[in-house]
C-alpha positions in Angstrom: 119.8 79.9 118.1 116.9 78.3 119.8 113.4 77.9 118.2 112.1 80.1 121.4 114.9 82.7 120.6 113.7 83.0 117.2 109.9 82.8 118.0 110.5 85.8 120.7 112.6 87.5 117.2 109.7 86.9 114.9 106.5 88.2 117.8 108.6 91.2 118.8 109.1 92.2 115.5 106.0 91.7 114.0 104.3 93.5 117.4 106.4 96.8 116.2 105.4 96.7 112.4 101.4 96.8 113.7 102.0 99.1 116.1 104.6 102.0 113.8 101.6 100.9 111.3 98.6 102.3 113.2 101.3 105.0 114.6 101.2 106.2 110.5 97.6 105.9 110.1 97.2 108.2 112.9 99.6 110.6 112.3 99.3 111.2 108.7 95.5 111.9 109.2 97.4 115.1 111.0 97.5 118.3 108.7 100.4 119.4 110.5 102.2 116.3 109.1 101.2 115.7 105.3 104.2 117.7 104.2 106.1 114.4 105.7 104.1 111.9 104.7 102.6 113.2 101.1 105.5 115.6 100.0 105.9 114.2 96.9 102.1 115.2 95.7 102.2 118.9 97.6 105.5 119.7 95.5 104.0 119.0 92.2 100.4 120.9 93.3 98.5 117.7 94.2 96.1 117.2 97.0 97.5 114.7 99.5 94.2 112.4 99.7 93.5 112.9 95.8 91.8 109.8 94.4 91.8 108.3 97.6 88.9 109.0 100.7 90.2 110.2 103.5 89.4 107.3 106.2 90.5 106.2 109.7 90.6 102.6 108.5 95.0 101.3 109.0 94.2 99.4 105.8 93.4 102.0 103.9 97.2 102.7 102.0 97.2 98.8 101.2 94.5 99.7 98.9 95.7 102.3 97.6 99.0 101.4 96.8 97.5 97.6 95.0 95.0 99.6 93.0 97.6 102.0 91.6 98.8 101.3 88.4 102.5 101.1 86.5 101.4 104.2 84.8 101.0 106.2 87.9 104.2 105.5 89.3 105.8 106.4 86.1 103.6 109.9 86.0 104.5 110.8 89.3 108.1 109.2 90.1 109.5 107.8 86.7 111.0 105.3 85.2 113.2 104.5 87.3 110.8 103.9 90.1 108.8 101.9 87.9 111.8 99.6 87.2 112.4 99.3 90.9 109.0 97.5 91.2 109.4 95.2 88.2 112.6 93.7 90.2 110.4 93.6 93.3 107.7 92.2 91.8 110.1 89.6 89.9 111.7 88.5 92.8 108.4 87.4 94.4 106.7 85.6 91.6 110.1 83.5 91.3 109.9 82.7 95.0 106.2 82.3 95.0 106.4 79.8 91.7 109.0 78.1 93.8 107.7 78.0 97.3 104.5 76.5 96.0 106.5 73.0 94.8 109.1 73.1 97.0 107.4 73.7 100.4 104.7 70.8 100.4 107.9 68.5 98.6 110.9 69.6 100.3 109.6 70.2 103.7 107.6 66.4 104.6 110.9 64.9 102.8 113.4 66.5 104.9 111.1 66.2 107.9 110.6 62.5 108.1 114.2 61.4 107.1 115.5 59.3 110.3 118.9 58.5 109.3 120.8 60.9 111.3 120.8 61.4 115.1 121.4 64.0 117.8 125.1 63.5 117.9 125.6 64.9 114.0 126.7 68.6 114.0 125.8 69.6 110.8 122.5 72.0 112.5 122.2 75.0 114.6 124.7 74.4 117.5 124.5 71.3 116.8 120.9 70.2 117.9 117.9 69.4 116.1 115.7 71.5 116.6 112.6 72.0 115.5 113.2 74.5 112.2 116.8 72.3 111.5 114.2 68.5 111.0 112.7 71.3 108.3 116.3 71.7 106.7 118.1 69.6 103.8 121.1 69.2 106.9 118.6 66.7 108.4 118.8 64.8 105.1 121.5 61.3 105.6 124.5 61.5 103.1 123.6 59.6 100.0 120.2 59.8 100.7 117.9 58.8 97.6 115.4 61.3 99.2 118.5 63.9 97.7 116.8 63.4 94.3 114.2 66.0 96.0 116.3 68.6 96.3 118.3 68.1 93.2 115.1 68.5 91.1 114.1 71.6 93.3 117.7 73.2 92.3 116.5 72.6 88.7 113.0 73.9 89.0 114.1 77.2 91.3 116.8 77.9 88.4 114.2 77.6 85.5 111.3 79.7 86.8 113.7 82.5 87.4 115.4 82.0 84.3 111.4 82.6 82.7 110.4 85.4 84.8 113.7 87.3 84.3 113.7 87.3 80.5 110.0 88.3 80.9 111.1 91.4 83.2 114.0 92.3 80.5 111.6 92.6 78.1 109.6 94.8 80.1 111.8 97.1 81.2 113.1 97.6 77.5 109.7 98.5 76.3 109.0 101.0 79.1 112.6 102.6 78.4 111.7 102.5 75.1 108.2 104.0 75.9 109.9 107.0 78.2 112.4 107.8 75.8 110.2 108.2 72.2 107.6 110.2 74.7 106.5 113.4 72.2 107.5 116.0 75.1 110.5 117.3 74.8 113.6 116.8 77.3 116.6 118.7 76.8 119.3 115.8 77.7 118.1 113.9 74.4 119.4 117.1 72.3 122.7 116.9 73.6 126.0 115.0 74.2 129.1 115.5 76.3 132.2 115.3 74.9 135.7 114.5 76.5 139.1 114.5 75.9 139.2 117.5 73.3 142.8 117.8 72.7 144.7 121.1 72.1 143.4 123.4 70.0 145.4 124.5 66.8 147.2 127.7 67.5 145.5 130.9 66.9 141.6 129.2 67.3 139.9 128.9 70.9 138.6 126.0 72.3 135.0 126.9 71.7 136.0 127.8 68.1 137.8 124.5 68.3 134.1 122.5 69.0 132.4 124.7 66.6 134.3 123.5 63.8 134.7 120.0 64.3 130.9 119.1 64.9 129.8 121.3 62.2 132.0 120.1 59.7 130.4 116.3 60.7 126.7 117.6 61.0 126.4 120.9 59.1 122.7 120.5 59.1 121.6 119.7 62.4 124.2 121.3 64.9 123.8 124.0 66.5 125.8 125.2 69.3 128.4 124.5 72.0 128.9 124.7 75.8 132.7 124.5 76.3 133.0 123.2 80.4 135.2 125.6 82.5 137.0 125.7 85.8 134.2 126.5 88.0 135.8 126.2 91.8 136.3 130.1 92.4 133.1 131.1 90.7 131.1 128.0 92.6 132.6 129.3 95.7 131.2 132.9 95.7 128.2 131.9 94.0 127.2 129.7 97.7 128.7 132.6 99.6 126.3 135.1 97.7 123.4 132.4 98.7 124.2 131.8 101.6 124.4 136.0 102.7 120.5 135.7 100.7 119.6 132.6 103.2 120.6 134.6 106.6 119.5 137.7 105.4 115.5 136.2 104.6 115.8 134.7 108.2 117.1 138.3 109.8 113.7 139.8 108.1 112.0 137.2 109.4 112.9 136.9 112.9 112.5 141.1 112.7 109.6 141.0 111.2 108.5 138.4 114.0 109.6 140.6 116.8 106.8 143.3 115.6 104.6 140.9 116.7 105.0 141.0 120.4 103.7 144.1 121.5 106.8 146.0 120.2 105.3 148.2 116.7 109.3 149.2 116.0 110.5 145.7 116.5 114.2 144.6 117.7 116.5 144.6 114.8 118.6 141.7 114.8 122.4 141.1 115.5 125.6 139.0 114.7 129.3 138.6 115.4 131.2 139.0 112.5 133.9 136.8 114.0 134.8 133.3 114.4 131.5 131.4 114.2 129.7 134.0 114.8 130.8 133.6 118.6 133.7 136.6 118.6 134.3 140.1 117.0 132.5 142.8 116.7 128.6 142.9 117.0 126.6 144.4 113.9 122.7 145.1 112.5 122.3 141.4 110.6 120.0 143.2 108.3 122.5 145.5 107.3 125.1 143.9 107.3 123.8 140.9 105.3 122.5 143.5 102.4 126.2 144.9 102.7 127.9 141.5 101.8 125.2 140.7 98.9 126.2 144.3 97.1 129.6 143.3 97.4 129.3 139.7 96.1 127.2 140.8 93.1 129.6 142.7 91.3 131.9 140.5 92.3 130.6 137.2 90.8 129.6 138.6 87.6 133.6 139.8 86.9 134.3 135.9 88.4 131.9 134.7 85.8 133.2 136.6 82.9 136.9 135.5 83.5 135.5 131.9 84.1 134.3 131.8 80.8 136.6 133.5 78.7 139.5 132.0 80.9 139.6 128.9 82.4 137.7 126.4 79.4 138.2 123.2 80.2 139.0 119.9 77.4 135.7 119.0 77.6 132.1 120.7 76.5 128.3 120.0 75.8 127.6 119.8 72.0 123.7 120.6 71.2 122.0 119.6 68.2 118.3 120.4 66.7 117.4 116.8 66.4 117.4 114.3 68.9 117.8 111.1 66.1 121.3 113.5 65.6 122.7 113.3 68.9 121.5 109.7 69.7 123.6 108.9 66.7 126.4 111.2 67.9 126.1 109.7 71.2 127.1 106.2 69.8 129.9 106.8 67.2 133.1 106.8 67.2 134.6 110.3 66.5 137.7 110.1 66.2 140.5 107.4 65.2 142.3 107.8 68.6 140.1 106.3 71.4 141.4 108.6 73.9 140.6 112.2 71.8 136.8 113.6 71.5 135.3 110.8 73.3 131.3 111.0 72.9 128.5 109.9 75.4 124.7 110.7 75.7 124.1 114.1 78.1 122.2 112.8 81.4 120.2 115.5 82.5 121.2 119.0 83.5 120.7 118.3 87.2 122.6 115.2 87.1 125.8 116.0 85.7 129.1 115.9 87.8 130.9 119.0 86.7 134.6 118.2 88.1 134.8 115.0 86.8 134.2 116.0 83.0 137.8 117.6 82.0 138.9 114.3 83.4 141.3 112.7 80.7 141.0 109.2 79.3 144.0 107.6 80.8 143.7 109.7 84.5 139.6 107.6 84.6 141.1 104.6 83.3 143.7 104.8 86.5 141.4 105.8 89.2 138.9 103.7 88.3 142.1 100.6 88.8 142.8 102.3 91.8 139.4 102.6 93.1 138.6 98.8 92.7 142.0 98.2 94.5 140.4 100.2 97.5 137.1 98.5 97.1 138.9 95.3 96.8 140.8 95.7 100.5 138.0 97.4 102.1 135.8 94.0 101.4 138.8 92.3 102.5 139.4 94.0 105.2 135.6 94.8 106.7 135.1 91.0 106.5 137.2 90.1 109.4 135.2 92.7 112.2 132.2 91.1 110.4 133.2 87.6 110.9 134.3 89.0 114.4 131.1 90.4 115.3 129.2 87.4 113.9 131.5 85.2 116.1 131.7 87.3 119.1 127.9 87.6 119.0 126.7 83.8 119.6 126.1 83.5 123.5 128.7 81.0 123.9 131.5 82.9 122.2 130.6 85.7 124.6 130.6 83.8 127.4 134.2 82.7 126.5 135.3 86.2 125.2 133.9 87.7 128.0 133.5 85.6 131.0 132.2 88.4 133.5 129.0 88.4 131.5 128.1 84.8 132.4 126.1 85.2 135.4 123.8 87.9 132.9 123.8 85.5 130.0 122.8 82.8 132.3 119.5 84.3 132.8 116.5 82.9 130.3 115.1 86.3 129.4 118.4 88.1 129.0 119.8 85.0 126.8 117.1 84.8 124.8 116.6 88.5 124.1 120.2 88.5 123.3 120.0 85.5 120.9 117.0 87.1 118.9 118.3 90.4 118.3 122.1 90.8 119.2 123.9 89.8 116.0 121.1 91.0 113.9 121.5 94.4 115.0 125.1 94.5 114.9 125.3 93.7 111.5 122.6 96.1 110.7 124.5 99.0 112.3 128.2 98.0 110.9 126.6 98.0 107.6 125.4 101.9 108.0 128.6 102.9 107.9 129.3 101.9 104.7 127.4 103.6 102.2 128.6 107.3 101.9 132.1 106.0 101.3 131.3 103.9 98.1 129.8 106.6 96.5 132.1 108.7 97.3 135.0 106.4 95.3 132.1 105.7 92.9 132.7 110.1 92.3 136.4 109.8 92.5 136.8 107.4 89.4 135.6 110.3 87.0 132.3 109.5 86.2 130.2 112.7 84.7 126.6 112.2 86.2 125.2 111.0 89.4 122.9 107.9 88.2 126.0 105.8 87.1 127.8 106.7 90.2 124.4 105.4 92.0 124.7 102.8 89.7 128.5 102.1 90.6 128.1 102.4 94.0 125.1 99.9 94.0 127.1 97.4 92.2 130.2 97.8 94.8 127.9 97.8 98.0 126.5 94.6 96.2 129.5 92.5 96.5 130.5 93.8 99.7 127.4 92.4 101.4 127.0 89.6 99.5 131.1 88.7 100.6 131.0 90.3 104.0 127.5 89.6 105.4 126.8 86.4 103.2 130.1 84.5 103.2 131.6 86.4 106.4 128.5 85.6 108.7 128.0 82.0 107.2 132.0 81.1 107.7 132.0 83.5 110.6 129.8 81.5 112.8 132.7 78.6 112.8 135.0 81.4 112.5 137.5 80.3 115.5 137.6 76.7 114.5 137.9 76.8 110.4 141.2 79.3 109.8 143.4 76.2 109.8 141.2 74.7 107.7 141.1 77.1 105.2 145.2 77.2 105.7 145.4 73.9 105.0 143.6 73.5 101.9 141.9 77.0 100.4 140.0 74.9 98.2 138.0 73.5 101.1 136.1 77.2 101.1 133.4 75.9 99.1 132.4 72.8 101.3 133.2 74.9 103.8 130.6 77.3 102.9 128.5 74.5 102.5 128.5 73.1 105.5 128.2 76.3 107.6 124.8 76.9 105.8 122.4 75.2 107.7 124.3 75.9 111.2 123.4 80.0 110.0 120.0 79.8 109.0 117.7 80.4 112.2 120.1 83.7 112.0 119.3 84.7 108.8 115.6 84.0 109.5 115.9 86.1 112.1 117.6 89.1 110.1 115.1 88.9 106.9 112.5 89.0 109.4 113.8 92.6 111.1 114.1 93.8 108.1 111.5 93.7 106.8 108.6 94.0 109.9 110.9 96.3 111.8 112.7 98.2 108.6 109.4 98.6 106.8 107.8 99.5 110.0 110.0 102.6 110.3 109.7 103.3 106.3 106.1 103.4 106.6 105.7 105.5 109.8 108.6 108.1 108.7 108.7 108.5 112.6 112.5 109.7 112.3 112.2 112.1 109.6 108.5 113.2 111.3 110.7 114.2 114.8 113.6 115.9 112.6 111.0 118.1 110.6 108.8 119.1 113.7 112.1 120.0 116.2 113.6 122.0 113.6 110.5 123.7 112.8 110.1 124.6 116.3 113.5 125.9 116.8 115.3 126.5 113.9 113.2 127.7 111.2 112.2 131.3 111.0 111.1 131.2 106.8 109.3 129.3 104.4 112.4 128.4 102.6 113.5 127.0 105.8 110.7 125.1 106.7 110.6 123.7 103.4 114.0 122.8 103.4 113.0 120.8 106.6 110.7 118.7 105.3 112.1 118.3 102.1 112.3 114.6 101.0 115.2 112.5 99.5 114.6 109.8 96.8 114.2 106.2 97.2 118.5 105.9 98.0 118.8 103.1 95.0 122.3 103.7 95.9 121.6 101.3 99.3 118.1 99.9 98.4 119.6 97.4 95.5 122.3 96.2 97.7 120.3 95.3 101.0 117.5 93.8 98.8 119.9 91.9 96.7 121.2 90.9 100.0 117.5 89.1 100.8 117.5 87.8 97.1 120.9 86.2 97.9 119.7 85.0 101.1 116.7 83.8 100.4 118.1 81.9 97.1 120.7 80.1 98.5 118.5 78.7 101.5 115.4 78.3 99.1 116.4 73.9 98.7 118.4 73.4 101.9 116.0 75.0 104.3 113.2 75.9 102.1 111.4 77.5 105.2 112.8 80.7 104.5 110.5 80.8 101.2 107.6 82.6 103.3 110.2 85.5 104.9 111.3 85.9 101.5 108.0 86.3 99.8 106.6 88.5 103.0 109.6 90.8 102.5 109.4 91.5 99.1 105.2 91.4 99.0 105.5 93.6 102.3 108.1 96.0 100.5 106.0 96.4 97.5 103.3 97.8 99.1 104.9 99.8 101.6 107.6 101.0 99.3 104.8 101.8 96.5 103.1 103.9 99.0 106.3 105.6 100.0 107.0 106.5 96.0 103.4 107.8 95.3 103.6 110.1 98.3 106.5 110.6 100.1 110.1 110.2 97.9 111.2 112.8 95.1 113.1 111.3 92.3 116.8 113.5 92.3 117.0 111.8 88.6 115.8 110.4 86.2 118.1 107.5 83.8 114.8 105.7 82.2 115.4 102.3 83.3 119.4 102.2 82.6 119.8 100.4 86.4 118.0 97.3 85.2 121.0 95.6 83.6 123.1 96.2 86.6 120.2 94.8 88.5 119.9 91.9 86.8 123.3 91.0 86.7 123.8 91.2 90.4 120.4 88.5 90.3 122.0 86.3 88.0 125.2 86.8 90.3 123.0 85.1 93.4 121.7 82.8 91.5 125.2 81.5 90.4 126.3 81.5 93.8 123.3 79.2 94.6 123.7 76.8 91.9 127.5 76.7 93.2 126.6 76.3 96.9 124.2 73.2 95.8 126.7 71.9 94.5 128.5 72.3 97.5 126.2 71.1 99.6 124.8 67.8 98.1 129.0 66.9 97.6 129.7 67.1 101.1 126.1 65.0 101.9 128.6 62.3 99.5 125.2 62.3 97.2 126.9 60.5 93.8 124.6 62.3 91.3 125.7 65.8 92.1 127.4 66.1 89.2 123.9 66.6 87.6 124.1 70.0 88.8 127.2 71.2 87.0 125.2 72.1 84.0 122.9 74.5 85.9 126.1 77.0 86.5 126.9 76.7 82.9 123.4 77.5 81.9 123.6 80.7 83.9 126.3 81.7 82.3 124.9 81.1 78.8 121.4 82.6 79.5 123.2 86.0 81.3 125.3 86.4 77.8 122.3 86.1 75.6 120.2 88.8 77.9 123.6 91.1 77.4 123.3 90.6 73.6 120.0 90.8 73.1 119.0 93.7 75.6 122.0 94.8 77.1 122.7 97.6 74.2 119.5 99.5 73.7 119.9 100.4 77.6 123.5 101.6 77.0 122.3 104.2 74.1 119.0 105.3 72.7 118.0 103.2 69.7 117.5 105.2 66.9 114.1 103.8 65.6 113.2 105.1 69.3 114.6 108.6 69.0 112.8 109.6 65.9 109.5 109.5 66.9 107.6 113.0 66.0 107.6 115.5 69.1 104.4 117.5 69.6 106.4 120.8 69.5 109.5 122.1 68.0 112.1 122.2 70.3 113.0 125.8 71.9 117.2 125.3 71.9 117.7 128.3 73.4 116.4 126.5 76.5 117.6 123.5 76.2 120.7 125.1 75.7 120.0 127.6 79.0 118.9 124.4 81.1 122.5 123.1 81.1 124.2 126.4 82.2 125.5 125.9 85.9 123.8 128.0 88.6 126.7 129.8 89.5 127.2 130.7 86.0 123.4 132.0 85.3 123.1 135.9 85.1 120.9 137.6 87.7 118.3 139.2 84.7 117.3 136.3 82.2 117.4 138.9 79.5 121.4 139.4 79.7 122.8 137.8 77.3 126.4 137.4 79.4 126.8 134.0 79.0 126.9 133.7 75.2 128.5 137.2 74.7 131.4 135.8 77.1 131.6 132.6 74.9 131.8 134.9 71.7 134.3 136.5 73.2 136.6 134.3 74.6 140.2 135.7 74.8 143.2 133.8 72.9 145.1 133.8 75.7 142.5 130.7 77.6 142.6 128.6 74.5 145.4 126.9 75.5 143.7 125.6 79.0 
């Protein structure tokens, strides 16, 4: 890429952040839009501008969001959200530490080495320009001025060796903090049990539950949830809300038509058949109230039978003390590992109700066979990647494509195409991504939707790292390097190393869109702004509706680790040979703070809440780029012939040894609640009938909250479904 390529990159994109930035000022000083841009403090009763003054000034949210405190973030989006910003907030004092050595050292030592000349393609299409004189690949091989960027290795690797043990220890005490808090939260009075075998004959399943946890905690037990077969019930249950949904909007659009000049109004109508295009025409009103009587009835029989009939091996076991069920949580049961398996409830909203019945060896398969699909989809998705990153350099399109010449040939359309073409294509390939890993994240068995954030975080982390990372640094050479690689696989390494610097003006040019043009977007919430306001124009007709339009999602840690781990990767493993990507780095993680801090004290909804327990994946994944750094140093300075790179094979080693001791030390108060934690004194004695009641499905809940249908059903439960 050319230095006026990537100048034209850098302008364009920082001339869109200022102007989506004034855009937001503007529009969210708009009544009509604060349920877009302050959601999150309307839902829980808040004024939008509350501690704040409501100003004209664009600069206004920067202060905001620096003067707001851990505390509030925690009070109004949890822990989890809290813990985001400790790994944002990590990641920049480690390359702020660094950058402030390595910049005035690295920099004036790389840029005034003469030893190598035009002719030497180990640069950007094989030139010098003027960011590659700024790049360890202008260094000679065996240079003495290596010693630099040996020493830089060491020094990068120790600050964040310092400043992640410190954020370990922070997280654990705001877990800690979260989880001895004196209000009560149902999840820490209960845990789910798997893998219940068959009961003995002539005793239900509940029965079954009863007996075995009482008979181990006779004191503090108190009552069961046996999980059941909840398809058919789950099914009439949305068709019954759904009837409710179209029914509130009939009333409403008839209640609307009174308005124009017409006192009787103009009842509306539907066709009952085929997506509502065909059949016979009917009253909506009526006919909406007609299917809701017939439902009713119908889903209380279905709920009955459910639970008296199709009990699953699997149930919630509640206890009146939550020092009892943390204990519970963390023992082993019984002698067979794969019979009344024990974990700590998540919360009610979180759990995954399909996948509990799931037995032991059936998860321990398809989560094999998951990692076989992950492993061939990474495989597989890198060679359009390395495509695309091939096919997207102006000369391999000119040669690919000859009859685009005469347009390439022209200054403006090269150089527009040179800042943003690859960029963007990797950007959009990597959309498409997401949605699947979570779904084969579900499909392993795991029973509540942080860990299968969690999993799918950790799979979309390796996929970029090996597809975007590896696949656009090798790509780049892509045409010339498959023989190589035949030859000898071994060569990948010095492969990888010497396809570094010849990538780096495109990875400038990608940290810099992402974060000027992605936080841009984030902060202006101009897509979500256009969604809300065209479906409030011509699809809503209620309050539910409208609300529903505007409701926001969460912060999506599910895709937010990964593409910032992705940066983190980046900006590591080009932090000693071209230490000018330091400042993108530290811009897009001080940018992201405070637009992202904004976002979470107005704007996202947490759908969970896991106290912290995505920090140990997180850090892993750090320690994971950090290896790969170390590894590509080594790399590097061995194929620049330096004879002291073997200094650098402790550094891996190190890594490994400091990542085990975190595990040890840390790694097993986030997996279970420590008990010196969990006996803290509560302000109030628990109500267990609600903690019990907060766990019942939705489609399971009776209409009155004074029927008691649930636990007579359980009492009940026919002999006949003891042996599902």
């Amino acid at each position: 890429m050319e230095f006026r390529a990537f100048l034209t990159s850098l302008g364009t994109s920082f001339v869109i952040f200022v102007v989506l930035m004034f855009l937001f000022t503007w529009l969210s000083r708009k009544p009509a839009n604060y349920v877009v841009y302050y959601p999150n403090r309307i839902l829980k009763g808040l004024d939008p501008f509350e501690g704040s003054k409501r100003t004209r000034n664009p600069f206004a949210w920067i202060r905001e969001a620096l003067s707001s405190t851990e505390a509030d973030v925690i009070r109004i989006s949890g822990v989890d959200s809290a813990v985001y910003f400790v790994f944002m907030s990590t990641i920049l004092g480690i390359l702020v530490l660094s950058g402030l050595v390595l910049l005035p050292v690295l920099l004036p030592v790389a840029a005034t080495d003469h030893s190598l000349h035009l002719t030497v393609n180990e640069t950007s299409q094989g030139t010098f320009n003027d960011l590659d004189k700024l790049s360890m690949g202008h260094v000679g091989a065996n240079s003495p001025r290596l010693w630099a960027f040996v020493t830089a290795t060491y020094l990068a690797s120790i600050v964040a060796y310092c400043l992640l043990w410190k954020a370990y220890n922070h997280v654990s005490d705001l877990r800690a903090a979260a989880l001895e808090s004196p209000e009560v939260k149902a999840e820490q009075f209960a845990i789910v049990v798997r893998d219940i075998p068959r009961p003995p004959e002539g005793q239900t399943r509940k029965e079954q539950v009863d007996s075995y946890f009482k008979a181990i905690y006779p004191e503090t037990f108190y009552r069961s949830m046996v999980v059941t077969n909840n398809k058919k019930v789950n099914k009439i249950y949305e068709e019954l809300e759904g009837y409710k949904k179209k029914l509130a909007r009939a009333e409403a659009i008839f209640a609307e038509s009174k308005k124009n000049g017409n006192p009787e109004g103009t009842r509306p109508t539907n066709r009952i058949g085929f997506l509502g295009l065909i059949g016979k025409k009917v009253d909506s009103i009526e006919y909406y109230n007609e299917k809701i009587n017939e439902l009713i009835p119908k889903l209380e029989a279905e709920q009955k039978v459910t639970l008296r009939e199709k009990q699953q091996p699997s149930a919630l076991v509640f206890f009146t003390s939550r020092v009892t069920a943390a204990s519970a949580s963390q023992s082993l049961h019984a002698q067979m590992v794969n019979t009344w398996t024990v974990l700590d409830a998540p919360e009610p909203r979180q759990l995954i109700w399909t996948n509990l019945p799931k037995k032991y060896y059936e998860r321990e398969i398809r989560q094999y066979f998951v990692y076989i699909i992950v492993f061939l989809t990474i495989f597989f998705y890198m060679i359009p990647i390395g495509f695309i990153s091939a096919f997207t350099t102006l000369e391999n399109l000119k040669k690919l494509l000859p009859f685009t010449k005469p347009i390439v040939k022209q200054k403006v359309v090269s150089t527009v195409l040179e800042a943003y073409l690859p960029q963007l294509a990797l950007i959009i390939f990597l959309a498409l991504l997401p949605k699947f890993l979570l779904f084969l994240s579900k499909t392993e068995g795991i029973p509540s939707e942080s860990h299968v954030t969690r999993a799918a975080s950790g799979k979309y982390f390796y996929f970029t790292v090996l597809n975007v990372f590896i696949g656009v640094t090798v790509g780049s050479s892509l045409f010339g390097t498959f023989k190589q690689i035949e030859k000898d696989p071994n060569s990948i390494v010095p492969l990888l190393a010497t396809s570094l610097p010849k990538s780096a003006t495109f990875f400038l040019t990608f940290v810099a869109l992402k974060f000027f043009v992605g936080y841009g977007l984030e902060l202006s919430q101009i897509v979500p702004l256009i969604i809300y306001h065209l479906k409030k124009k011509y699809l809503c007709k209620t309050e539910a509706e409208v609300k529903e339009a505007w409701a926001p999602g969460d912060l999506g840690y599910a895709t937010r680790f990964p593409n910032d781990m992705l940066i983190v990767t980046l900006v590591f493993c080009y932090s000693v040979i071209a230490p000018i990507i330091i400042p993108f780095g530290v811009v897009y993680f001080g940018l992201g703070w405070l637009v992202l801090r904004n976002q979470v004290l107005k704007v996202y909804v947490p759908s969970f809440e896991s106290y912290g327990r995505m920090w140990p994946h997180i850090f892993i994944r750090i320690m994971s780029a950090l290896l790969l750094y170390q590894v590509t140093m080594l790399g590097f300075l061995g194929v620049k012939k330096f004879p002291y790179t073997v200094l650098l094979i402790p550094l891996p080693i190190i890594s490994i040894i400091f990542c085990v001791v975190c595990d040890k030390k840390f790694y097993r108060s986030f997996q279970s609640t420590a008990l010196e934690v969990a006996c803290k004194e509560l302000k109030e004695v628990p109500n267990m009938e609600s903690v019990f009641r907060s766990f019942i499905p939705p489609s399971l809940s009776a209409e009155k909250s004074d029927d008691d249908q649930f636990e007579d059903a359980l009492s009940q439960v026919s002999r006949t479904g003891s042996t599902l």
